[in-house]
Each structure stands twice: as structure tokens, then as C-alpha cells.
N, C-alpha and C positions, 0 to 999 in steps of 0.2 A: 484260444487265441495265441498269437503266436509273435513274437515283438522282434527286431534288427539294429544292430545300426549299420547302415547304407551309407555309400558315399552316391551324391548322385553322378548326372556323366558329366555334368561343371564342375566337378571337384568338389560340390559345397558336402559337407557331413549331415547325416539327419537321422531319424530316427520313424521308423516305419512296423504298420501291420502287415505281417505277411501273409499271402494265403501261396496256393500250388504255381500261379503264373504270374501275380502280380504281388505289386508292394503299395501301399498306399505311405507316403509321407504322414508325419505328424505335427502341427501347428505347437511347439511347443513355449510359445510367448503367450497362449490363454491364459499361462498359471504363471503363479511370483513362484519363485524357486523350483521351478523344475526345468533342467538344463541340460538333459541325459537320460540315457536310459536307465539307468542305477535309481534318479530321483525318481519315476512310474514305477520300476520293479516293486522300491522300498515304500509305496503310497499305501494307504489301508485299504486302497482298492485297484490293483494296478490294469484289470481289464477296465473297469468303467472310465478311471484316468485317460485310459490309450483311445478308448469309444470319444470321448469329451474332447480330446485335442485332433482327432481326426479334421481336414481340414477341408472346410464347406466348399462342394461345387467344383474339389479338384479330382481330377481323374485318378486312377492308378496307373501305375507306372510296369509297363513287363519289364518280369525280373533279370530279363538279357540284357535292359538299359541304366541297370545298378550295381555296384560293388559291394560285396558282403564287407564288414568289417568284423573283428572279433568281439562278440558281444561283452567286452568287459568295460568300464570306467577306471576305477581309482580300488574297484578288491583285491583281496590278495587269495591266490590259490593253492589250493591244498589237495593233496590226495588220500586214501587210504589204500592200505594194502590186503594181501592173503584173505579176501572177502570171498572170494568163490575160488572151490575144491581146486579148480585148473591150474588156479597160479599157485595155490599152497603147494600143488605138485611141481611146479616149474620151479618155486622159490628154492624148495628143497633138493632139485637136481642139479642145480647152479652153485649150490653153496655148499656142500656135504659135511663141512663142518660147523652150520649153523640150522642144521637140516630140523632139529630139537624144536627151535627158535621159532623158527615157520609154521610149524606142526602144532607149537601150543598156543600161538598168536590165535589162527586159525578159529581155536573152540574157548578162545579165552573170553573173559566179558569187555576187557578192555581192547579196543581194536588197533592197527597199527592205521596211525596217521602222523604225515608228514608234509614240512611245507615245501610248495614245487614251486612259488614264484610270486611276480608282480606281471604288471601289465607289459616291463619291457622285454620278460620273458617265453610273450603269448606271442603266437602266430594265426593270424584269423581265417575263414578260406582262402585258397588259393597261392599261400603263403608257403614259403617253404617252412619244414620245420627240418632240424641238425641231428648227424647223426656226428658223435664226438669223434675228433681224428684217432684220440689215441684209444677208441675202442673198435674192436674186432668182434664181437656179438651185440649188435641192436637191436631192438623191435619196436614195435609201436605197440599202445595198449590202448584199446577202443574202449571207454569208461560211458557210463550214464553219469551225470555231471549232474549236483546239487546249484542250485543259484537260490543263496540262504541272503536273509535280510539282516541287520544290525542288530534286532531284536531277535535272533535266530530263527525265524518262521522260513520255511520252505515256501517261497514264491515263483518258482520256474525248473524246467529241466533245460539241459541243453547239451552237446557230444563233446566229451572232452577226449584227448589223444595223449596220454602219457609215456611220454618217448623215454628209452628206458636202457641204459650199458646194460646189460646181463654181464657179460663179463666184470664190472669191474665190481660188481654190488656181489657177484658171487666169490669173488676172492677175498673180499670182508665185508661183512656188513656193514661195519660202522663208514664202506664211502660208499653207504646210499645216497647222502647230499651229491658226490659228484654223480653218479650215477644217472641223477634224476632230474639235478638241478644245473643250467645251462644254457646258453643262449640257445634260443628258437629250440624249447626244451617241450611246448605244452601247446598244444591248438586246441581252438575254443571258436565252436560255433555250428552253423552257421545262424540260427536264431533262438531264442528262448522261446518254447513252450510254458504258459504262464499257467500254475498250478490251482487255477478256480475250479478245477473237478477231480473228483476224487482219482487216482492210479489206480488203475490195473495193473498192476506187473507182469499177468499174462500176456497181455496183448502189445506189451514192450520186448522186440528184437532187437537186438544189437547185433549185424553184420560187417564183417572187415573185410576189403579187398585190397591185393598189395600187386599191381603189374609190374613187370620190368620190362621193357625194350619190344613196349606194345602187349605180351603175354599176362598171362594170371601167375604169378608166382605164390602168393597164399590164396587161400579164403577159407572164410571161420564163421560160424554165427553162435549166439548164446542169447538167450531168454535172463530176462528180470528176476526170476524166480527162481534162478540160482545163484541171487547173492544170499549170502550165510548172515546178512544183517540186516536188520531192518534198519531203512531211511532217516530215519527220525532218528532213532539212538546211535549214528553218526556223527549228525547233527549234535546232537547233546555230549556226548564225549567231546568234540572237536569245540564248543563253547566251556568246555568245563574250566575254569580258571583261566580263561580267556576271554576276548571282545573282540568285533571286527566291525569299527565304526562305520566302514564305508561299507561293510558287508562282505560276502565272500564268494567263489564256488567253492565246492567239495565235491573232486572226482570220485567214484564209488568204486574202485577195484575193475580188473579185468577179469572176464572168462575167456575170454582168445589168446592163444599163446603160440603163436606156432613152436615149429619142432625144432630141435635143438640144432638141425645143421643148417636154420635159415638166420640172417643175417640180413639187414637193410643195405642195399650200395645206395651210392650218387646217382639222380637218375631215377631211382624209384618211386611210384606214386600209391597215396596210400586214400583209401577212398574208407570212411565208416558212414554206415548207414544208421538209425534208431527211427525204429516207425512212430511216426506223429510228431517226430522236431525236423528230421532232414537228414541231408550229406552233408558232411566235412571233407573236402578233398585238402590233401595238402603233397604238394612235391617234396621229396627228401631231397640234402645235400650234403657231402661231405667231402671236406676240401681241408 
């Protein structure tokens, strides 16, 4: 199953099941305290919840007469780094003097996570997200995205887009925050896949496409099964002496990196695919 939030075509905000062509609304005045999508995700059962408020005798709605919104509330988001081979190699050609750094991250037990934002630093589909003025190498990183509960349980997947200065994270590491951290810095969506069955990682692709001025300027794909960590013990590093009352995502690292002489301009459109949650399209801008 597969959850949203929607805006409908009055403007009003909602919360819907999604399938391939339509969305059905959710009636969520059934229950006392649930007022979001965060309040079903974080429920001890959030498929049966989303079954229970579905709303009797009304139709679905095609998804042409809906607006995605960025599937987040009130979390805060976080990433992790150097998880699959691709970027340990990219981190290390970017930074030659922290090349060390990268390399033992890599096979270390502790992973590198870092925090990318709040809600006013997500962009949802169709949204642009920024490429920073004062950098000259950007990219976009197509992530398989954790949607973890308060109680740290893994209840969803969804496509996160970790927009990312290469340049300036490789001139020192220590300004990864600017690097990473910034307005219209993180896209999230377009809906949650709710975690009621078990994953295959095989059967999770992750594909990037980047046009420019109508053309294909990149494309990349990468398999689940070449991340270097397992899910769960993200999870538990990233809870370790920490809490996330209202709950979190945790982006998972990239495997797509394009090549060292591409660069995002103004203009460009960046499309990630993951089979069984959706597209993420998002416009770049830089200005």
C-alpha cells in the first residue's frame, strides 16, 4: 500500500491511498488524534488505519486531478553517506586530501550520517529544488529513503534526492553542512510505500534521469543490493543517543554519481525512479 499527501483541485490538503492511476481520499475524522499522515504512518498498524479511514461510497479520484505534496509532517531529515562503492569513489576524487576519510568510513562499523534538514528545507514533486549560486559542481543523489517511526521501526520507503555542492565538500570536509544543507536542498516523495512486507532489495532499482533543453544529459541506474549496509543498522546508529519524537526520514546513500565534468545548470530536470514507490520529478534552479 502505498500512502500521499495530496492537495486536492479546491485547494483543500488530504491524505490518500495511492495506486498506478488513481488516489482515493482518506476520511481522517474516524479517529481522535489522527490529523496526518505522520499520525497513520506512526499507528501500530498503519495499512489497516489507512483501510479503516478510507471514505465509504466515494470514488477515486485520477491522479491528473491531484497535487503531490512532499510526504513529510513535522520529521526531521537526515542522510547517510559512502554507503555504496560509487560515492566512496566519487567522495574520494572530489576531496584528495580526505580521500583516507572516505575510504575508511566506507568499511567502518560506524556509518557516516548527517542532518540535511526540516520540513522548510524539503521540496515535494514538481517542486524545484537549488543548486547553490556560489557553487560550480552540483549534482543530485537519487537515495532510497527510510520513513523510521519515533519508536525507531521502519514503516515506509519513499525517493529521496540529496542535492549535493561537490565542490565545496571537496575543498573540506568539515563544510559538508554547507554543501548539503540549504534551501530547497532535499526532495521527498512522491508517496510512501508502507513497510507491511518484507523487502527484496533485489527487486528495488533505483534510476536517475537528468534532461537539459528537452535532451538526456545523464542517466544512471543502481540496484538495492549495492548498498554496503544494511537498513536496519542505519536505523540503529542514527537512533543511538538520540530520539526523533515526531519521527524521521533517513536517506540511504547514493549509487549514481555522474562524471566529474557534469554539473546541474538552471533549467534542468531531474526525474528518479524506484520501482514499487514512483517518480520524483523535481526542476532545478539557480539564480
Amino acid at each position: 500500500m502505498r500512502l500521499a499527501r495530496i492537495r486536492l483541485s479546491d485547494g483543500t490538503p488530504a491524505v490518500a491511498v495511492v495506486s498506478d492511476d488513481t488516489v482515493q481520499p482518506l476520511d481522517l475524522t474516524q479517529v481522535d488524534n489522527c490529523h496526518s499522515l505522520s499520525d497513520i504512518l506512526h499507528s501500530s498498524d498503519p495499512a489497516g488505519l489507512a483501510r479503516f479511514l478510507l471514505r465509504p461510497g466515494s470514488p477515486p479520484l485520477p491522479v491528473a486531478e491531484v497535487t503531490f505534496l512532499a510526504p513529510i509532517d513535522n520529521q526531521e531529515v537526515w542522510a547517510a553517506g559512502v554507503t555504496y562503492k560509487r560515492s566512496q569513489v566519487a567522495r574520494m576524487e572530489e576531496s584528495q586530501s580526505a580521500a583516507s576519510h572516505y575510504d575508511k568510513v566506507y568499511t567502518a562499523d560506524r556509518p557516516e550520517l548527517f542532518f540535511k534538514g526540516t520540513v522548510s528545507k524539503v521540496s515535494g514533486p514538481g517542486q524545484p529544488l537549488r543548486v547553490r549560486n556560489d557553487s560550480s559542481w552540483s549534482v543530485p543523489e537519487p537515495e532510497f529513503t527510510l520513513v523510521v517511526s519515533p519508536a525507531g521501526k521502519i514503516v515506509g520507503y519513499t525517493i529521496g534526492n540529496d542535492m549535493s555542492a561537490r565542490d565545496i565538500e571537496g575543498e573540506n570536509p568539515l563544510y559538508l553542512p554547507q554543501a548539503k544543507v540549504y534551501r530547497q536542498c532535499a526532495g521527498l516523495g512522491p508517496n510512501v510505500l508502507l513497510a507491511d512486507e518484507p523487502l527484496d532489495p533485489s527487486r528495488v532499482e533505483i534510476s536517475l534521469h537528468i534532461t537539459r533543453r528537452g535532451t538526456v544529459a545523464f542517466a544512471g541506474t543502481t540496484r538495492l543490493t549495492q548498498l554496503n549496509r544494511r537498513l536496519e543498522d542505519l536505523v540503529m546508529w542514527l537512533y543511538r543517543e538520540n530520539e526523533f519524537p515526531h519521527g524521521v526520514f533517513l536517506m540511504t546513500g547514493t549509487g549514481i554519481v555522474p562524471n566529474d565534468d557534469f554539473t546541474l545548470q538552471n533549467g534542468d530536470h531531474v526525474s528518479i525512479h524506484i520501482a514499487g514507490i514512483g517518480t520524483l520529478e523535481n526542476p532545478i534552479v539557480k539564480d
